[in-house]
C-alpha positions as CSV (number, residue, x, y, z in Angstrom):
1,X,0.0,0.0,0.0
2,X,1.3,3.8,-0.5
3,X,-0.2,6.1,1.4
4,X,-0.1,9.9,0.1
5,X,0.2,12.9,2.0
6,X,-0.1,17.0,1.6
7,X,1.7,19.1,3.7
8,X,2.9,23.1,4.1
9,X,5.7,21.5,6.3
10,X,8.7,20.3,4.9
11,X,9.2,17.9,7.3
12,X,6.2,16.4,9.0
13,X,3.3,15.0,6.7
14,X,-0.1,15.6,7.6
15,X,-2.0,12.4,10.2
16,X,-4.3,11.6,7.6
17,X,-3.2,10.2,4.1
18,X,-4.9,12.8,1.3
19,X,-4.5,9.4,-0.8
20,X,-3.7,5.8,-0.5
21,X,-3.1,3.7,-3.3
22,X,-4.1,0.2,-2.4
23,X,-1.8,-3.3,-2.9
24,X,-4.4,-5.1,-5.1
25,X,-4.6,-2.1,-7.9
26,X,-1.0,-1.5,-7.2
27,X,-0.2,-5.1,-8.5
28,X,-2.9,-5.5,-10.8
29,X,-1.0,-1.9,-12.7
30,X,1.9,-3.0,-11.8
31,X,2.7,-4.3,-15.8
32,X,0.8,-1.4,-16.9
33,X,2.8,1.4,-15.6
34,X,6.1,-0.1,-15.8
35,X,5.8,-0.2,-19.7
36,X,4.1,2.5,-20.4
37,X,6.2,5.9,-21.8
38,X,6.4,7.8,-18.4
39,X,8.8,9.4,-16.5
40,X,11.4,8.2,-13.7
41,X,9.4,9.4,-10.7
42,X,5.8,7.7,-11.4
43,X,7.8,4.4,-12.0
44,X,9.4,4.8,-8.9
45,X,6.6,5.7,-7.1
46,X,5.3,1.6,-9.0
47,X,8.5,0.2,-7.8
48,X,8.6,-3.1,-5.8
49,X,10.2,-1.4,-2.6
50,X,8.8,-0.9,0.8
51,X,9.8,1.0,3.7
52,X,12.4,4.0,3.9
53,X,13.4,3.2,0.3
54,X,10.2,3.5,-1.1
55,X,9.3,7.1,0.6
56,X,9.3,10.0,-2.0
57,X,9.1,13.6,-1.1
58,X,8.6,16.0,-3.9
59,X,7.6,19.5,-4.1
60,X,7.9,22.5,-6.8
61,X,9.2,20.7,-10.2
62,X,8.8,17.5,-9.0
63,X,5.5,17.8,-8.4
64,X,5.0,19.6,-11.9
65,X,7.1,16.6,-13.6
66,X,4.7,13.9,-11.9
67,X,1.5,15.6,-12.6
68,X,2.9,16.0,-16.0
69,X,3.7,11.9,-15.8
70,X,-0.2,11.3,-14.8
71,X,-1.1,12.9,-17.2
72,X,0.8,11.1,-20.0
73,X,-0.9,8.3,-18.6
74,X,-4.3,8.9,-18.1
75,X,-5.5,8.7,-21.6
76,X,-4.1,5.1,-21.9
77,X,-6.3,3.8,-19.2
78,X,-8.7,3.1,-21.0
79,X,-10.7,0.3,-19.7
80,X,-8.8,0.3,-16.6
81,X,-11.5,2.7,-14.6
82,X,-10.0,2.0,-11.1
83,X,-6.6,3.2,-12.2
84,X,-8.4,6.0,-14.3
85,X,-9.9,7.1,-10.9
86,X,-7.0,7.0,-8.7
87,X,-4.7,8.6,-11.3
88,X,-7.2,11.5,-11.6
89,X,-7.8,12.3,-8.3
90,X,-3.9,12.3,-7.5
91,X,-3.1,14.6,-10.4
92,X,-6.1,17.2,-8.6
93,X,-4.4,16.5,-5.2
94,X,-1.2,17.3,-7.0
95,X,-2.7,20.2,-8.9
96,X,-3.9,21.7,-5.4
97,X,-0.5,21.0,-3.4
98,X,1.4,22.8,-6.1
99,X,-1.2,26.2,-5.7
100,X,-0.6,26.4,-1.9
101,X,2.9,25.3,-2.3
102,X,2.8,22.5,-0.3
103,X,4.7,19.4,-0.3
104,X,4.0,16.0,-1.0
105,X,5.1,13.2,0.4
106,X,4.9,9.3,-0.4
107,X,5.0,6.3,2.7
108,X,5.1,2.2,1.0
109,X,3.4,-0.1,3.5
């Protein structure tokens, strides 16, 4: 599972996960995203890694590069309405976090 959170604080995410991406649709686009023509940080965000080496925290451009990744993606998911869904609300999230400048940051179960 990766949990997603928003946060004005550099170092302290918010308590409550804005987003959580769950293992079964994790696995199931697993192939999907791997293969598909998208930047480095979405497939890292995919990657099989848990723990400390899985956490991303990206803010500024790197948000702007992974919104810009989702939406590469989005109009090949086609037929995949679960990942559709989950894709679209992150990019908003994202979309909001970069207006108030916030940060976001990314915690593999």
């Amino acid at each position: 599972m990766r949990r997603i959170y928003f946060t004005p604080d550099a170092v302290t995410p918010l308590s409550i996960p804005a987003l959580q991406l769950d293992t079964a649709l994790w696995e199931q686009a697993y192939g999907f995203v791997m293969a598909a023509p998208v930047g480095a940080g979405l497939r890292r965000f995919w990657q099989h890694q848990y723990g400390t080496e899985a956490e991303m925290a990206l803010s500024g451009a790197g948000l702007l590069k992974l919104q810009a990744d989702i939406g590469r993606l989005l109009p090949l998911c086609q037929g995949q309405p679960e990942l559709q869904a989950f894709l679209s609300r992150w990019s908003g999230a994202i979309g909001d976090a970069r207006a108030r400048r916030w940060k976001m940051f990314v915690i593999a179960e």
